[in-house]
N, C-alpha and C positions, 0 to 999 in steps of 0.2 A: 086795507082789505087783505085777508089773510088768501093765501093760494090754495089748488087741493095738495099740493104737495109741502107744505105748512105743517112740520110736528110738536110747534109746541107744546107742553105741559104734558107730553109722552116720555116717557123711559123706555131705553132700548138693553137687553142683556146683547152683548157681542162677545162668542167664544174666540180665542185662540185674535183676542184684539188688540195683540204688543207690536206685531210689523204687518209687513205686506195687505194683501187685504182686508185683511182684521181692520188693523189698522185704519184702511181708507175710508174700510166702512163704518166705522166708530164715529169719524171725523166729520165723515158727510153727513151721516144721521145728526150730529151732533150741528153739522152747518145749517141743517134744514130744523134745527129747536128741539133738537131731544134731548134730555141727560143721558149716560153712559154708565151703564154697569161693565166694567170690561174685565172679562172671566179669559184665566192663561194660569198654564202653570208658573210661568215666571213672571214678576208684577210688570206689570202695564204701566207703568211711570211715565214713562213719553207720551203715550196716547193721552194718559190722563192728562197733565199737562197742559196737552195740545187742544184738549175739549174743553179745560176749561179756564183758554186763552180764547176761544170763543162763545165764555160769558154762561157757557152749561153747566152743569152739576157732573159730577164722573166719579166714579170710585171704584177702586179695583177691588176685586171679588178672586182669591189664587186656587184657584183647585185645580189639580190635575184630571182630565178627562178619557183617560186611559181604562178608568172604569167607571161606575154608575153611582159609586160610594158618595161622591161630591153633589150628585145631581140634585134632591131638593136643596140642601144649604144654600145652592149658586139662585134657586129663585127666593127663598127666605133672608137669604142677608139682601139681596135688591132690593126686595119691600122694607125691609128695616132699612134701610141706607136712604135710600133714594123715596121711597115712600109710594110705586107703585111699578106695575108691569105692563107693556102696550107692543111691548115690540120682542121676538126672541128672533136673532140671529145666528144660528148653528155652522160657525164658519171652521172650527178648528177641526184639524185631521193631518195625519200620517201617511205618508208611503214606505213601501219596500218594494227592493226590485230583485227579482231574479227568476232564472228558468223555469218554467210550469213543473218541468220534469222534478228539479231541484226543490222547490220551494218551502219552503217548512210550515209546521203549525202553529208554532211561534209568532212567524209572520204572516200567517193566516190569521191567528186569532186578537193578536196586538192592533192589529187596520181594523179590521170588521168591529173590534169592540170597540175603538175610537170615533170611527166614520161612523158606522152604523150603528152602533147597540148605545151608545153614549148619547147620539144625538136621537134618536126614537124617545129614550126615556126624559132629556130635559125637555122634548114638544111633549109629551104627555104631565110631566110635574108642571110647566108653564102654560100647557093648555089647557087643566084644573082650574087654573086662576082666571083665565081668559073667558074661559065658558061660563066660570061665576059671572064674573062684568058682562058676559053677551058684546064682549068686543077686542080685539086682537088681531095682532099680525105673524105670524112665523115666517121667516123665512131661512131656509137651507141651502148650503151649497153645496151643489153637484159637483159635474165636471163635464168637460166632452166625455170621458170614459162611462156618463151614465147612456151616452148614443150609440159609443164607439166602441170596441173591443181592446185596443190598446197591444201592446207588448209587454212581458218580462211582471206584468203587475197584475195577477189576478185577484187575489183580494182588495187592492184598489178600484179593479174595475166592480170586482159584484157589488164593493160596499159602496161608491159611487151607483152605481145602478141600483142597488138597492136604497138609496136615499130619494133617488125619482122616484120611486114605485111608493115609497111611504109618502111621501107628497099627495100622491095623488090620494090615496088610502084615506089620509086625516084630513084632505077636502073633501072629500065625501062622505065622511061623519059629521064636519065641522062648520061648513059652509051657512047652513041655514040656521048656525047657533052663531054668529057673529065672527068667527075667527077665521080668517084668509090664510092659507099654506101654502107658499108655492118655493119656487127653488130659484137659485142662478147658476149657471153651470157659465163659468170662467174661460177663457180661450188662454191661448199662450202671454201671460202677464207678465212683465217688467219685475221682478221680487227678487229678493234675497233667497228663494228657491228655485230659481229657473237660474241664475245667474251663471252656473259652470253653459249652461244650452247658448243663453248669450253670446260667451266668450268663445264656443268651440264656433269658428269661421265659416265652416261647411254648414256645422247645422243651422246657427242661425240663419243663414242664408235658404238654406231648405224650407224651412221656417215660414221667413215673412216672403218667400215666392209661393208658399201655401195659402196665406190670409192677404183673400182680396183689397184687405184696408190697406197691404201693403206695409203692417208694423205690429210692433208688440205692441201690446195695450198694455194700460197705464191701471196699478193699483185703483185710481179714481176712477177708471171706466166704469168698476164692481159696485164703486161708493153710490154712485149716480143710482142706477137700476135699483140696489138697494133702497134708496130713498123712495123711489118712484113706489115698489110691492108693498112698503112701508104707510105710504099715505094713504090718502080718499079718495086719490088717480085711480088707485085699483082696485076700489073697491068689489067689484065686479068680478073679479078675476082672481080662481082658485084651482088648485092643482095642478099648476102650470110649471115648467122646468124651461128657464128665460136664458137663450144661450149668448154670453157676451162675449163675443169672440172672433170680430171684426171679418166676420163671414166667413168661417173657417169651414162649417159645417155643411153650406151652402157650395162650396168645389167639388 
């Protein structure tokens, strides 16, 4: 007896799914019976690997997502490759950090057209496909900064904030055609991007006396939830921004 959280015979595209939570979330969609498209500028070799050490199909798809050039190709080779589309996970993005006063356009326009202008257009070239079939799942990653304001990063935060606000946007075109939007917005994770915060004493410590779990959460925590907006658990539920972040947002 299959569960609702059972994806067999689905395929999932996972952007930016070489490490951290790319990665988890590749891995979990792939523990729960999905195949893997896994889209990165640099190949995804481990992840692949690892998906299909348990027993799925995977294949790496290399575009850079820095701009929109790549964005049909990454859902046309998945259908050539893997032979269908069920699941788009828009996980890959950049930051920059520096003064508001300071900040350039460079690094204004480098974030936004990553986080936000990249991933708008592959939920629109992969929700073409989705709305054909009258069935699919998108899901985006936020961030706290799509709740929160943040420091030193404002195009991190508009372009996180602006990934909630499209969430909601293409649930409300999408919803009654079959296809589910929603987001995860991430808390402080255990990655190879956090790891200088880890290692600084102080902040860590600042850190998990801020999250009521009392710890960094773990790449899998992302995989988990992922799997969950993924399935027929949520079916029900659309334009939703799902914060995993061991209650951070909650203090």
């Amino acid at each position: 007896m299959t569960t609702p959280f059972d994806l067999s015979g689905q395929t999932a595209i996972v952007t930016g799914a070489n490490t951290g939570i790319g990665q988890a979330i590749a891995l979990s969609l792939a523990a729960a019976g999905a195949d893997i498209a896994a889209v990165g500028r640099t190949p995804a070799q481990e992840t692949v690997e690892k998906v299909r050490a348990l027993g799925r199909q995977a294949q790496i798809v290399s575009a850079d997502l820095s701009s929109i050039e790549p964005v049909q190709r990454v859902v046309d080779e998945t259908l050539e490759k893997l032979g269908r589309l069920d699941i788009l996970v828009n996980n890959a993005g950049i930051i920059r950090r520096a003064d508001s006063v300071d900040f350039t356009e460079e690094d204004w326009d480098a974030v936004i057209d990553t986080n936000l202008k990249t991933t708008f257009f592959l939920c629109q070239a992969a929700g073409r496909h989705m709305l054909a079939q009258g069935a699919g799942k998108i899901i985006n990653i936020a961030s706290l900064l799509s709740f929160q304001g943040g420091i030193r990063v404002p195009s991190y935060t508009a372009s996180k904030s602006g990934v909630a606000g499209l969430t909601k946007l293409l649930a409300n075109e999408w919803a009654a055609r079959g296809v589910n939007v929603n987001a995860i917005a991430p808390g402080y994770i255990a990655t190879n991007n956090t790891a200088a915060l880890q290692a600084d004493e102080t902040r860590n410590r600042q850190i998990q006396e801020r999250i009521p779990a009392g710890r960094w959460g773990d790449p899998g925590d992302i995989g988990g939830a992922a799997v969950f907006l993924a399935s027929s658990a949520a079916a029900y539920i659309h334009g939703h921004t799902l914060a995993v972040d061991g209650g951070w947002l909650a203090r």
